[in-house]
SENU-63056 format. One line per field, with one value per atom (N, C-alpha, C, O): residue number from 0; residue in three letters; chain; atom name; z, x, y. Coordinates in Angstrom, 1 decimal. Atoms other than C-alpha are relative to their C-alpha. Layout:
BEGIN
i c(NUM ...)
aa c(ALA ...)
ch c(A ...)
at c(CA ...)
Z c(Z ...)
X c(X ...)
Y c(Y ...)
This chain:
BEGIN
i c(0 0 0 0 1 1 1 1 2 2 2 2 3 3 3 3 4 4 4 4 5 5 5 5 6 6 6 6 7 7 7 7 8 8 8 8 9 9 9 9 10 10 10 10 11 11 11 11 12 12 12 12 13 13 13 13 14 14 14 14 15 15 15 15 16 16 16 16 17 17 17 17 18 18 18 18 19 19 19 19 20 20 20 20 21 21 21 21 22 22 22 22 23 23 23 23 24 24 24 24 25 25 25 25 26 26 26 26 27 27 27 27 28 28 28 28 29 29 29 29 30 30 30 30 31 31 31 31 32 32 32 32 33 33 33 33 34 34 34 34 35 35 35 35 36 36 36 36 37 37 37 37 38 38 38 38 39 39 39 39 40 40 40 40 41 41 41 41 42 42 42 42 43 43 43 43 44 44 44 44 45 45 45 45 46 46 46 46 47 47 47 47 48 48 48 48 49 49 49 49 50 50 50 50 51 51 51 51 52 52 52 52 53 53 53 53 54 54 54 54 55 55 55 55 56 56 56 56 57 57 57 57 58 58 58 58 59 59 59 59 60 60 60 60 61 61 61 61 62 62 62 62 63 63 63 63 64 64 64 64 65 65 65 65 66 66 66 66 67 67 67 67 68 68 68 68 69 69 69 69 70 70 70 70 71 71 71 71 72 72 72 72 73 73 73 73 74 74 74 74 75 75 75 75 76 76 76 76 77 77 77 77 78 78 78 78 79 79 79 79 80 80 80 80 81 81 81 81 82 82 82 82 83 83 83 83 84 84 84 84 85 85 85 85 86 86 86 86 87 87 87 87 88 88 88 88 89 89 89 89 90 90 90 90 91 91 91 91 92 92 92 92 93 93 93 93 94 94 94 94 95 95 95 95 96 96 96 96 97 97 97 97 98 98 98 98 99 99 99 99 100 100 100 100 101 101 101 101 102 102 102 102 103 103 103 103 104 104 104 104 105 105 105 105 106 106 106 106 107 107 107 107 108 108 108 108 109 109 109 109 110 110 110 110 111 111 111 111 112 112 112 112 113 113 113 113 114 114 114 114 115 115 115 115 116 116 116 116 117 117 117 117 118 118 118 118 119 119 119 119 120 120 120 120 121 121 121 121 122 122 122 122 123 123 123 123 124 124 124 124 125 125 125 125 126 126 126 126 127 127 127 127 128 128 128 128 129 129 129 129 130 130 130 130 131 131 131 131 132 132 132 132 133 133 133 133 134 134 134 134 135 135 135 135 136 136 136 136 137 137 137 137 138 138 138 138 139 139 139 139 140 140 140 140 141 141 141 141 142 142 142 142 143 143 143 143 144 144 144 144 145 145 145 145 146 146 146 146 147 147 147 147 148 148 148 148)
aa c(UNK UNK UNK UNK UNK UNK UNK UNK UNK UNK UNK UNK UNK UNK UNK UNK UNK UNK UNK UNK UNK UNK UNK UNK UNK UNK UNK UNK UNK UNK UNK UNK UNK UNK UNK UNK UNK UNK UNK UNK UNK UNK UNK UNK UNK UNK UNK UNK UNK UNK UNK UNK UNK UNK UNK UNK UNK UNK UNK UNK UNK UNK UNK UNK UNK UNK UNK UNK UNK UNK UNK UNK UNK UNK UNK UNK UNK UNK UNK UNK UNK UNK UNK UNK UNK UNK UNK UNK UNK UNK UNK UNK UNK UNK UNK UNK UNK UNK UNK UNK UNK UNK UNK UNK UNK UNK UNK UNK UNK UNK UNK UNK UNK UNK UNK UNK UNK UNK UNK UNK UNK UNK UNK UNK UNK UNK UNK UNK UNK UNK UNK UNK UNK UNK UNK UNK UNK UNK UNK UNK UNK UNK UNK UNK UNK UNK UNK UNK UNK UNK UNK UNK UNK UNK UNK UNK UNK UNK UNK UNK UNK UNK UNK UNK UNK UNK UNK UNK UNK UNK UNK UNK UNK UNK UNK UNK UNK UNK UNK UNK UNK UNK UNK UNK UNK UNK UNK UNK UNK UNK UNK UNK UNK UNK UNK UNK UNK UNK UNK UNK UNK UNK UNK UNK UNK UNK UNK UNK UNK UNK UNK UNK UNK UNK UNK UNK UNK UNK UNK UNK UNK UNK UNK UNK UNK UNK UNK UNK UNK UNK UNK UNK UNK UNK UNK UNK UNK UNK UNK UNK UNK UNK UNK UNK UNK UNK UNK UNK UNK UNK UNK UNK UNK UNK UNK UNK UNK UNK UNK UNK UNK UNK UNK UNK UNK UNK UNK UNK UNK UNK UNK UNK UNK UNK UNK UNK UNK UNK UNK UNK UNK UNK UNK UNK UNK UNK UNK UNK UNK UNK UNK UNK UNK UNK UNK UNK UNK UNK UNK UNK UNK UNK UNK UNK UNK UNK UNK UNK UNK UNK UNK UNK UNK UNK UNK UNK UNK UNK UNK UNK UNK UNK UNK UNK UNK UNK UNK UNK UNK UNK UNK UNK UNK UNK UNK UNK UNK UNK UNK UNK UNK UNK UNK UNK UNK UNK UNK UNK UNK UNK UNK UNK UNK UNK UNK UNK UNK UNK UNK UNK UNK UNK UNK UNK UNK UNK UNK UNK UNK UNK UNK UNK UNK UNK UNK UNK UNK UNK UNK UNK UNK UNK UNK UNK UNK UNK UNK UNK UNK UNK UNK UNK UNK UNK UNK UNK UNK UNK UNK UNK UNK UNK UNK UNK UNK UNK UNK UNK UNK UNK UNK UNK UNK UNK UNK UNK UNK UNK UNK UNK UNK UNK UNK UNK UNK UNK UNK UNK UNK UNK UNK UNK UNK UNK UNK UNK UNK UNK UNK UNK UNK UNK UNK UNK UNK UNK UNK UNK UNK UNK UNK UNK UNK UNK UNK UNK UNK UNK UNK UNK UNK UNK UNK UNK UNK UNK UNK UNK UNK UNK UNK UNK UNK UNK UNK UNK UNK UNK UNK UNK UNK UNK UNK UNK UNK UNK UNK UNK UNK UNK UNK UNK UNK UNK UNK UNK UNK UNK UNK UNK UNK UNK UNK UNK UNK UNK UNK UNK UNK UNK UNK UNK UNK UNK UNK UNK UNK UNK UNK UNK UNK UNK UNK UNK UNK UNK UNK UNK UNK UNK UNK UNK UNK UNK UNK UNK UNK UNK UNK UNK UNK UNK UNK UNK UNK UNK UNK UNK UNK UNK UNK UNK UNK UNK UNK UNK UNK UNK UNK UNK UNK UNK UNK UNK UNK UNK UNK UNK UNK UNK UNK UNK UNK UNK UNK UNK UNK UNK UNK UNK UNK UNK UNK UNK UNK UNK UNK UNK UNK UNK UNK UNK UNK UNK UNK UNK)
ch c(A A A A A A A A A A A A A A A A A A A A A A A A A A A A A A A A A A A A A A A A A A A A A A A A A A A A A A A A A A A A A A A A A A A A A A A A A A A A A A A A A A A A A A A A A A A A A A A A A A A A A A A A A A A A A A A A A A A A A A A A A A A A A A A A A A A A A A A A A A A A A A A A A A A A A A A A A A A A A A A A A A A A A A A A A A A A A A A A A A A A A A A A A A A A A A A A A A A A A A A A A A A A A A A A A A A A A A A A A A A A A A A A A A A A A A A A A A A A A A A A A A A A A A A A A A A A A A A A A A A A A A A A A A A A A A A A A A A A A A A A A A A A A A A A A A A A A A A A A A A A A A A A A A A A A A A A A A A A A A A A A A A A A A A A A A A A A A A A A A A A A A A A A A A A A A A A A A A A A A A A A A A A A A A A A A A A A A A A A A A A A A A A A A A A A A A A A A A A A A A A A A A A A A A A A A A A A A A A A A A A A A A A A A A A A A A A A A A A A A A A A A A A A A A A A A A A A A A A A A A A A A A A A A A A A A A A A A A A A A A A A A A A A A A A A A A A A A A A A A A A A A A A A A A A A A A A A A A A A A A A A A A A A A A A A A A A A A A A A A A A A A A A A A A A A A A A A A A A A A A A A A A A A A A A A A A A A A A A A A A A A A A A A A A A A A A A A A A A)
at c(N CA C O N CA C O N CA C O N CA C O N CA C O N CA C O N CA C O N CA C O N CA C O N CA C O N CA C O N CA C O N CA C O N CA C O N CA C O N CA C O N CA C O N CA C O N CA C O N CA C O N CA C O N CA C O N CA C O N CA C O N CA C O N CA C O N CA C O N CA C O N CA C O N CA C O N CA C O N CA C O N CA C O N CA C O N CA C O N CA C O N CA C O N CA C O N CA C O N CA C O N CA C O N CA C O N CA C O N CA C O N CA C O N CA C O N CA C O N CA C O N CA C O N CA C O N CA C O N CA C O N CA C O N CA C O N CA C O N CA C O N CA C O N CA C O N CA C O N CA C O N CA C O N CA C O N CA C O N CA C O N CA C O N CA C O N CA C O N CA C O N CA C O N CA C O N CA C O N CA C O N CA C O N CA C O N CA C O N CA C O N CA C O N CA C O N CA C O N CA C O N CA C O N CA C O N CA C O N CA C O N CA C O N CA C O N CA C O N CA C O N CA C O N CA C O N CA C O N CA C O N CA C O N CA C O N CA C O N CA C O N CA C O N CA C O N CA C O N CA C O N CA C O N CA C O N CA C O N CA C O N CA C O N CA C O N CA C O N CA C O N CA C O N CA C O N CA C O N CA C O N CA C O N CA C O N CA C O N CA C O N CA C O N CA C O N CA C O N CA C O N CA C O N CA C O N CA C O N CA C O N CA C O N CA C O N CA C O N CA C O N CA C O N CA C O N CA C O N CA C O N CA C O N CA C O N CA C O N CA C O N CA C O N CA C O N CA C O N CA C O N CA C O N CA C O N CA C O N CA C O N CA C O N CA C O N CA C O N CA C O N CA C O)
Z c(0.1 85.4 1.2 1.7 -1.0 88.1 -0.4 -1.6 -0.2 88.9 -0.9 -1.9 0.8 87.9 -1.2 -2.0 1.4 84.7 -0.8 -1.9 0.8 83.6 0.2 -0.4 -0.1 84.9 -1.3 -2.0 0.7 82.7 -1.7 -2.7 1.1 79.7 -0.4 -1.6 0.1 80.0 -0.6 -1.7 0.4 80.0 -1.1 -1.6 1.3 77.3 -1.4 -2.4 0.6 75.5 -0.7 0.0 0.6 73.1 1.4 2.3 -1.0 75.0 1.6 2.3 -1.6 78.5 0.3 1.5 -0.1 78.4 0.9 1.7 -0.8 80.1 1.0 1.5 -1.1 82.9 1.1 0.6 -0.9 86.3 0.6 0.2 -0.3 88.1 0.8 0.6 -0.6 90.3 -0.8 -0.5 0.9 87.4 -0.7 -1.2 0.8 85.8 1.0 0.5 -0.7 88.7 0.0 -0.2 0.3 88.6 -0.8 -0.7 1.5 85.0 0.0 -0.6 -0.3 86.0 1.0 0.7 -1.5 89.5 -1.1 -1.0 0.3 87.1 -1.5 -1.7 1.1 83.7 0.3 1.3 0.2 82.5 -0.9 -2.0 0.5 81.4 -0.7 -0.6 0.8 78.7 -0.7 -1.5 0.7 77.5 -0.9 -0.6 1.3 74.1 -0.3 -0.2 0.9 72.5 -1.4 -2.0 1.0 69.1 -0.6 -0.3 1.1 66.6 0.4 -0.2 -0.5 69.5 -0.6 -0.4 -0.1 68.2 0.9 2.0 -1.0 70.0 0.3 1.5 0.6 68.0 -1.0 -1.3 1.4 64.7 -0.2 0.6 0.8 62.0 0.4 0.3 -0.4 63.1 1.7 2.3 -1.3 66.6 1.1 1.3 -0.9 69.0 0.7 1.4 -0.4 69.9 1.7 1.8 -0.8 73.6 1.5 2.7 -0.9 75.1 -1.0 -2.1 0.5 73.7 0.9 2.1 -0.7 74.5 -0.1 -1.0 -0.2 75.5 -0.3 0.0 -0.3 74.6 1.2 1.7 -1.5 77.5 -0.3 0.7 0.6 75.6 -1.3 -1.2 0.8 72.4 -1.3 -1.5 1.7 68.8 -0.1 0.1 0.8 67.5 -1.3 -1.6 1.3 64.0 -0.4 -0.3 0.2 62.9 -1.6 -2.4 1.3 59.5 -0.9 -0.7 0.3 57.6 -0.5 -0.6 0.7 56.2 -1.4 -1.8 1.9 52.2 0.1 -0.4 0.3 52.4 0.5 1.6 -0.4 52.3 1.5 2.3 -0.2 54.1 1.7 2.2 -1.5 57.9 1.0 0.9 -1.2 60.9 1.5 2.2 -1.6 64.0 0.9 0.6 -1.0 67.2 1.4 2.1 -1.1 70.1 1.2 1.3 -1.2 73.4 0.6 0.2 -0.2 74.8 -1.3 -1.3 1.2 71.4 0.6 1.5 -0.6 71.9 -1.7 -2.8 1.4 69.3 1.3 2.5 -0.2 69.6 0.5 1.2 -1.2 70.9 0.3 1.3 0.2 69.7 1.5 2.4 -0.9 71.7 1.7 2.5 -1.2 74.7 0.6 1.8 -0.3 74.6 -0.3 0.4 0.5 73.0 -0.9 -1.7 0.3 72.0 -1.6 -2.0 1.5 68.0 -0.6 -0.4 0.6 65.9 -0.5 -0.9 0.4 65.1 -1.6 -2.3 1.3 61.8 -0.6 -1.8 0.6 61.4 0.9 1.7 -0.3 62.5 1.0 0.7 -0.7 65.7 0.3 0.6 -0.2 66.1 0.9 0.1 -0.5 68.2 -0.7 -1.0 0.5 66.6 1.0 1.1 -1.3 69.2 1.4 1.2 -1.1 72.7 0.4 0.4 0.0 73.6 1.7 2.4 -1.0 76.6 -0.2 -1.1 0.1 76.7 0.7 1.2 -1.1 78.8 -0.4 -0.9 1.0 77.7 1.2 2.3 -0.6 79.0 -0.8 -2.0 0.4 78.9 -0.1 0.8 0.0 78.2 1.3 1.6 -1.2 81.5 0.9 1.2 -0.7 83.4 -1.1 -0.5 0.2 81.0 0.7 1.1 -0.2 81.9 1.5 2.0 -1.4 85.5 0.2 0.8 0.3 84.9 -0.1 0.7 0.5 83.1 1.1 1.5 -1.4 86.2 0.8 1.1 -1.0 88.7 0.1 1.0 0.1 87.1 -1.1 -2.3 0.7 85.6 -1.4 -2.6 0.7 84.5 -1.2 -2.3 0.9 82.3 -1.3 -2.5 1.2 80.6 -0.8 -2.0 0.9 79.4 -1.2 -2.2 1.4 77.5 -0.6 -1.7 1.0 76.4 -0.8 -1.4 0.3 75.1 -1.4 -2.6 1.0 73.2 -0.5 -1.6 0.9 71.7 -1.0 -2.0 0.4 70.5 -1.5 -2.6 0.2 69.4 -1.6 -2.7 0.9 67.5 -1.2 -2.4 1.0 66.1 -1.4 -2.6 0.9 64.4 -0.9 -2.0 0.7 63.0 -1.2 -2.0 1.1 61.2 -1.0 -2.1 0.9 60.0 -1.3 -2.5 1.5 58.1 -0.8 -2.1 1.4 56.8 -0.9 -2.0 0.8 55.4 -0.8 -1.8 0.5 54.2 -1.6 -2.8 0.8 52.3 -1.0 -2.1 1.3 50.5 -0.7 -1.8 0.8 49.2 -0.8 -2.0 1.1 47.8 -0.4 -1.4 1.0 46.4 -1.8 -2.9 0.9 44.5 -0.8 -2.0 1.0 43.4 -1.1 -2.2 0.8 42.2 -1.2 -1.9 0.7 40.2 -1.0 -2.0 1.1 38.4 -1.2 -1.8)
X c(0.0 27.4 0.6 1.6 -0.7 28.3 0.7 0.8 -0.7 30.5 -1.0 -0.7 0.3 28.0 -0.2 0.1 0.3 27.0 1.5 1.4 -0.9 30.4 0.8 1.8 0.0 31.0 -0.5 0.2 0.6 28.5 0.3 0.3 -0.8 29.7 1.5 1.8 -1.0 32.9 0.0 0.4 0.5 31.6 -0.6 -0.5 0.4 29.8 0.6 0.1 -1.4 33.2 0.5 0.3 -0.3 34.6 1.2 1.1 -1.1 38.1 -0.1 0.9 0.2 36.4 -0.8 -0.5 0.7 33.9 0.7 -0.1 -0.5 36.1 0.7 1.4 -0.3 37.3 -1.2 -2.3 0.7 35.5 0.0 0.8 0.8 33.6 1.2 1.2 -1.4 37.0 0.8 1.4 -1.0 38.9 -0.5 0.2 0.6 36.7 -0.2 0.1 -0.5 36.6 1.2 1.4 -1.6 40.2 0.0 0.3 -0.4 40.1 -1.3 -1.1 0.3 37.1 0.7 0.8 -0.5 38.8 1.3 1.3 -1.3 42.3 0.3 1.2 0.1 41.3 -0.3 -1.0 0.2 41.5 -1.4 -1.4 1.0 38.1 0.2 1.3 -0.3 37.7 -1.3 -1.8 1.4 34.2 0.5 1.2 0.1 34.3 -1.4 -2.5 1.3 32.2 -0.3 0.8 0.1 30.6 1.3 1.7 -1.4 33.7 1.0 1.9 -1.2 36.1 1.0 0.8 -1.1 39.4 0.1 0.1 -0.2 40.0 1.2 1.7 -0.8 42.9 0.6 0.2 -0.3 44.6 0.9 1.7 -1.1 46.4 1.3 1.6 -1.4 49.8 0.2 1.1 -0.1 49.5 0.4 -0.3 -0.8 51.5 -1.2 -2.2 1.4 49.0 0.5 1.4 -0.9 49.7 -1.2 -1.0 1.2 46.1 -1.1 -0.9 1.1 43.0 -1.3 -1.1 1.2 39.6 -1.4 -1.6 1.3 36.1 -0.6 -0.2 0.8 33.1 -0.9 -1.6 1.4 31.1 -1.1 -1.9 0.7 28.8 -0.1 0.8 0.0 27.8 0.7 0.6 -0.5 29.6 1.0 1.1 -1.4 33.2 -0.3 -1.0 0.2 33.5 1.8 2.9 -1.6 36.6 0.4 -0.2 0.1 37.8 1.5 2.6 -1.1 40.3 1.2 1.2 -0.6 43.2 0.9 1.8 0.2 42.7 -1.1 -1.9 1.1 39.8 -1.2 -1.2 1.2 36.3 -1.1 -0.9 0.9 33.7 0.2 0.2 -0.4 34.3 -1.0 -2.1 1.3 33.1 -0.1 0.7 0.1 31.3 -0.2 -0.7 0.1 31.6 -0.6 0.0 0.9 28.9 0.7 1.9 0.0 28.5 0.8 0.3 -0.7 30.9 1.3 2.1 -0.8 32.8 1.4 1.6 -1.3 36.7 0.8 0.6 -0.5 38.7 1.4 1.7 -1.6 42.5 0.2 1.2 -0.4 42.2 1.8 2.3 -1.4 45.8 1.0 1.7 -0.1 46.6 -0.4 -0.1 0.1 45.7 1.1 1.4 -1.8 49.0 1.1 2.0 -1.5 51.6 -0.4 -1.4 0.1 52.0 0.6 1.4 -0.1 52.1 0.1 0.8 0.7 50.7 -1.4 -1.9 1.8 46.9 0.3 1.1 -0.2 46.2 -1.0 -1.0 1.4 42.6 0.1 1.0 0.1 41.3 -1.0 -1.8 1.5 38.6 -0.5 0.2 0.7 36.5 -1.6 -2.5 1.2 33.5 -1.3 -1.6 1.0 30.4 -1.9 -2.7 1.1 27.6 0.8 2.0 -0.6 28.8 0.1 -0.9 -0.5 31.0 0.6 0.7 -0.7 32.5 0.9 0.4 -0.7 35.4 1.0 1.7 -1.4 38.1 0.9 0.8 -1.5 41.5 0.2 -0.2 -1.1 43.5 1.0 1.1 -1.0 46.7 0.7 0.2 -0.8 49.0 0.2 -0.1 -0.4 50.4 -1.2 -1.2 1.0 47.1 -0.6 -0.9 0.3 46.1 0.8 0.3 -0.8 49.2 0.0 0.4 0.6 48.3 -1.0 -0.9 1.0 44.9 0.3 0.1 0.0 45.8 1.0 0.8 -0.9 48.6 -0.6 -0.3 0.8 46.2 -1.2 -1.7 1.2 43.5 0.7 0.4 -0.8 45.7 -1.2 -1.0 0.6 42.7 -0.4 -0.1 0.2 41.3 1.1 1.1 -1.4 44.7 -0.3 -0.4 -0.3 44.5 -1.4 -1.2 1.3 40.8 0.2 -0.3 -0.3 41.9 1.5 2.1 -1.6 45.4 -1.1 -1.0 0.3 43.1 -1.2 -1.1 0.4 40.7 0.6 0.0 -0.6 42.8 0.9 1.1 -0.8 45.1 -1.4 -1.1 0.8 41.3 0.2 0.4 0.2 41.2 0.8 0.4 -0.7 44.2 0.2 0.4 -0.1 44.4 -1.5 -1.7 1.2 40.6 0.6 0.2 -0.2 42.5 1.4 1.5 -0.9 45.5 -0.8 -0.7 0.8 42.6 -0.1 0.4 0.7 41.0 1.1 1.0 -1.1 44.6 0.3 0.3 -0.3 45.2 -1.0 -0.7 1.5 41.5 0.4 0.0 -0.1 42.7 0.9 0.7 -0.9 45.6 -0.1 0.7 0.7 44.2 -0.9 -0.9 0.9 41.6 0.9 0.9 -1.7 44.8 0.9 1.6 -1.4 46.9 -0.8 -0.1 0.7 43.7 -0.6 -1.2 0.0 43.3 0.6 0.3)
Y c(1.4 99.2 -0.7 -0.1 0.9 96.7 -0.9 -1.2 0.9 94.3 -1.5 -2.2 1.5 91.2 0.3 -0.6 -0.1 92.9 -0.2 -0.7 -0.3 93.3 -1.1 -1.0 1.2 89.6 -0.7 -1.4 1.0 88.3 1.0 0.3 -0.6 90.9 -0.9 -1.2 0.5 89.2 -1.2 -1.4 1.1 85.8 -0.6 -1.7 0.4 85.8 0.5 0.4 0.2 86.6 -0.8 -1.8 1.1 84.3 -0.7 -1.5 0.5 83.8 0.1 0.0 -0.5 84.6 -0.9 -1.3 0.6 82.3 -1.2 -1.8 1.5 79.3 0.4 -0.5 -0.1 81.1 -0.1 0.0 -0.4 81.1 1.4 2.3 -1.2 83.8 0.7 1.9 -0.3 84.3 0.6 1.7 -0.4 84.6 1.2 2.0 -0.9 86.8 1.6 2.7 -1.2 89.2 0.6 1.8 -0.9 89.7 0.9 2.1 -1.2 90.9 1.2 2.2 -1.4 93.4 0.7 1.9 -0.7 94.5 1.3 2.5 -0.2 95.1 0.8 1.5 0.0 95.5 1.8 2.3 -1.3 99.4 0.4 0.0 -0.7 101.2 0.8 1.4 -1.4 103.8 0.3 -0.6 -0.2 105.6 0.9 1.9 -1.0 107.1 0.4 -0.1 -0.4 109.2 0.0 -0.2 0.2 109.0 0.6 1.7 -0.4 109.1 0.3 0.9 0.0 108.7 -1.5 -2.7 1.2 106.6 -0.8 -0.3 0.4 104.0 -0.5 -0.6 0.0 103.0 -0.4 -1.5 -0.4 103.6 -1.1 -1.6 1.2 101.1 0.4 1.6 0.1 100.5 0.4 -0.3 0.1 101.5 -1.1 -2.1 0.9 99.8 -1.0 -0.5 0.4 96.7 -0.6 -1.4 0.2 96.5 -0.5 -0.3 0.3 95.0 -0.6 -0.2 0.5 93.2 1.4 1.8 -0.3 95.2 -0.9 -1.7 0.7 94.0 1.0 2.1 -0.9 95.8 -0.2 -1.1 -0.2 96.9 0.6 0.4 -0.5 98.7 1.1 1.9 -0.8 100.8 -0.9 -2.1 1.0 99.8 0.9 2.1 -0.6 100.0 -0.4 -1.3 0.3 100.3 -0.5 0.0 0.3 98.5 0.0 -0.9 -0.1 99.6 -0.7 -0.2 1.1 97.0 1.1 2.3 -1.0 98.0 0.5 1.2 0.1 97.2 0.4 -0.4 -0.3 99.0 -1.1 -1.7 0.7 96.9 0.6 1.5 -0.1 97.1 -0.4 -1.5 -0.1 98.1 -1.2 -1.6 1.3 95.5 0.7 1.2 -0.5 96.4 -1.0 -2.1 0.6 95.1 0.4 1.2 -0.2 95.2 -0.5 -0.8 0.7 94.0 -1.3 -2.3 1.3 91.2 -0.5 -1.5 0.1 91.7 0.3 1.1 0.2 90.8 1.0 0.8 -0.7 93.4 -0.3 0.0 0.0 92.4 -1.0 -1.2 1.1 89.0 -0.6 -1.0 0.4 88.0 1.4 1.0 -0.8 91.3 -0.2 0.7 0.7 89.8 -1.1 -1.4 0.7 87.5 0.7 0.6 -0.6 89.3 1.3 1.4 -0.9 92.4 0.1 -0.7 -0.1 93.8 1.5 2.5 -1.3 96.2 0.0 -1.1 0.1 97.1 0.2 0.9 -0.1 96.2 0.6 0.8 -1.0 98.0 1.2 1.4 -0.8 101.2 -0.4 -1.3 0.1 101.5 1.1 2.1 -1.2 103.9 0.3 0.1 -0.3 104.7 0.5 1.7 -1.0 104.9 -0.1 -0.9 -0.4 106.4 0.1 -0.2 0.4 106.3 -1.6 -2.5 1.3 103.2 -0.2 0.8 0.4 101.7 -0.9 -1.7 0.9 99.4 -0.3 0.6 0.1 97.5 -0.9 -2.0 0.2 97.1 -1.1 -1.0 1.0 93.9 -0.4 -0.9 0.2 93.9 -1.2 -2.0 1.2 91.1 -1.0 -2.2 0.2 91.2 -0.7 -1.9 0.4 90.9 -1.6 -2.6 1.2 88.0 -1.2 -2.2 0.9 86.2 -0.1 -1.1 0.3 86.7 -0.7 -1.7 1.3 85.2 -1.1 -2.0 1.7 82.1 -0.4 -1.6 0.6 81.7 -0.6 -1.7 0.0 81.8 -1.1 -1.8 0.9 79.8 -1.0 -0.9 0.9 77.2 -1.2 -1.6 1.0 74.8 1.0 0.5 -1.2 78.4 0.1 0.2 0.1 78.2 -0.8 -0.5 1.2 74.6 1.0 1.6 -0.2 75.4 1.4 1.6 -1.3 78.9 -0.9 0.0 -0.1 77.3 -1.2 -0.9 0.9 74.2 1.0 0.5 -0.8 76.8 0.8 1.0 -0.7 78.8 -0.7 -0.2 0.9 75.8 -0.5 -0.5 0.0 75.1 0.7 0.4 -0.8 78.2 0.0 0.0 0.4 77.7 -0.8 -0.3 1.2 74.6 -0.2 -1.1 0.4 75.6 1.3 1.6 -1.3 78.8 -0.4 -0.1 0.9 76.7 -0.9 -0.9 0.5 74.4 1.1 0.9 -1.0 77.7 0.0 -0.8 -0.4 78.8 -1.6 -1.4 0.8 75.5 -0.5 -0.9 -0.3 75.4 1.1 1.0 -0.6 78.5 0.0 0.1 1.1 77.3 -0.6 -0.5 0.8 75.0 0.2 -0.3 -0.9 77.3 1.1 1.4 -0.7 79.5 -0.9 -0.7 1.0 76.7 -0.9 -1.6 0.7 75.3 1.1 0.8 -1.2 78.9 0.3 1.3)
């Protein structure tokens, strides 16, 4: 894969999408690679969460961790986004199913990015800031639906 593919992989990213093509080079030039093979881990519940990955290609299978009904993630798919700012713990399982490619970014290198490209910061900081603020709505409809049981 090249550089522009893995450009426009990026980009069409949820949290990548509002950087420029600049910025987005950095995080291919910097950003760590890793090809699994079918039913390679990529990493396990509880595991120290210490990077967000991108898919670059193939399917992770990401399996919760109450059970249910595992989620896959293709192409441009962001697994760990929170992982991309601050470090945790993985709360599902990943796993490779078929051959996969993917590229880990670490904390550090995000917090280099958004330095560098200051205006990238603001609309990653107010999406994010979205995300939130639709995830306490969700949180308080369900409260709602509990406290009316």
């Amino acid at each position: 894969m090249g550089l522009d593919d893995d450009i426009a992989i990026l980009a069409a990213a949820p949290v990548f999408g509002f950087l420029d093509r600049d910025a987005l080079r950095l995080l291919t030039f910097a950003a760590e690679r890793r090809e699994l093979a079918d039913g390679d881990l990529l990493f396990d519940r509880g595991d120290a969460a210490d990077g967000g990955f991108v898919v670059l290609s193939g399917t992770i299978r990401l399996t919760p961790r109450h059970g249910g009904e595992p989620v896959r993630a293709g192409r441009s798919a962001v697994i760990g986004q929170l992982a991309l700012f601050v470090r945790g713990t993985r709360p599902t399982q990943a796993r490779a199913e078929g051959p996969a490619e993917v590229m880990r970014i670490t904390p550090t290198l995000m917090r280099r990015v958004l330095e560098e490209f200051p205006e990238a910061a603001q609309a990653v900081h107010a999406t994010l800031a979205e995300d939130l603020a639709a995830f306490v709505t969700d949180l308080d409809r369900v409260r709602v639906l509990l406290d009316d049981a």
